[in-house]
N, C-alpha and C positions, 0 to 999 in steps of 0.2 A: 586496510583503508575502507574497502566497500562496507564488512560491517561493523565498523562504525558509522559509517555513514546511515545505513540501516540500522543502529540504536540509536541515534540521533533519532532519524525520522520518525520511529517507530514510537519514540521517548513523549514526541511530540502530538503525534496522533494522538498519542494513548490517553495522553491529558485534553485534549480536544474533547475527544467523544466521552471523556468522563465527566465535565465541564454540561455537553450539553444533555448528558443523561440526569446529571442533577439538576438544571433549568428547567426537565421537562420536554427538552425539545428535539428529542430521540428516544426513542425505546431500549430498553436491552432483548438484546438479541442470545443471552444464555453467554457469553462469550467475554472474556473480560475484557476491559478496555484496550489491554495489553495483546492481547491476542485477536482482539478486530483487528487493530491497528497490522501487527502482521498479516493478517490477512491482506488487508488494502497493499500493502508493501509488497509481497508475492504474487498479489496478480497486476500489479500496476509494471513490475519486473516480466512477467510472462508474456504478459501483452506487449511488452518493449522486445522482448527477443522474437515475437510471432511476427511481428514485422520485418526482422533480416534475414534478409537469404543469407544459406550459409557462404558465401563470399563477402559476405558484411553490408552486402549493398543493400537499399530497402527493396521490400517485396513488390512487383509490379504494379498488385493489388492497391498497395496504401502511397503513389505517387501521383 
């Protein structure tokens, strides 16, 4: 389930930033569309778990 949900998402980024890389209105960054897109997906995931303590609850920090 999760990845599908991340080739979903990923599916869709990926055509995003390909979209505005032919408009012009992004640069490439060496990295294919397909693989920014993972990128964003993997730290948007990192940054979602840096927030729970490991009891599940959020970190003190980000309440």
């Amino acid at each position: 389930m999760l990845q599908e949900r991340h080739r979903a998402l990923i599916s869709i980024l990926a055509a995003t930033i390909r979209n505005r890389r032919e408009s012009g209105a992004a640069a490439d960054d060496g990295l294919t569309p397909e693989h920014a897109a993972a990128v964003v997906v993997a730290t948007w995931e990192g940054l979602g778990e840096a927030t729970r303590r490991v009891d599940g609850q959020p970190s003190p920090a980000m309440t």
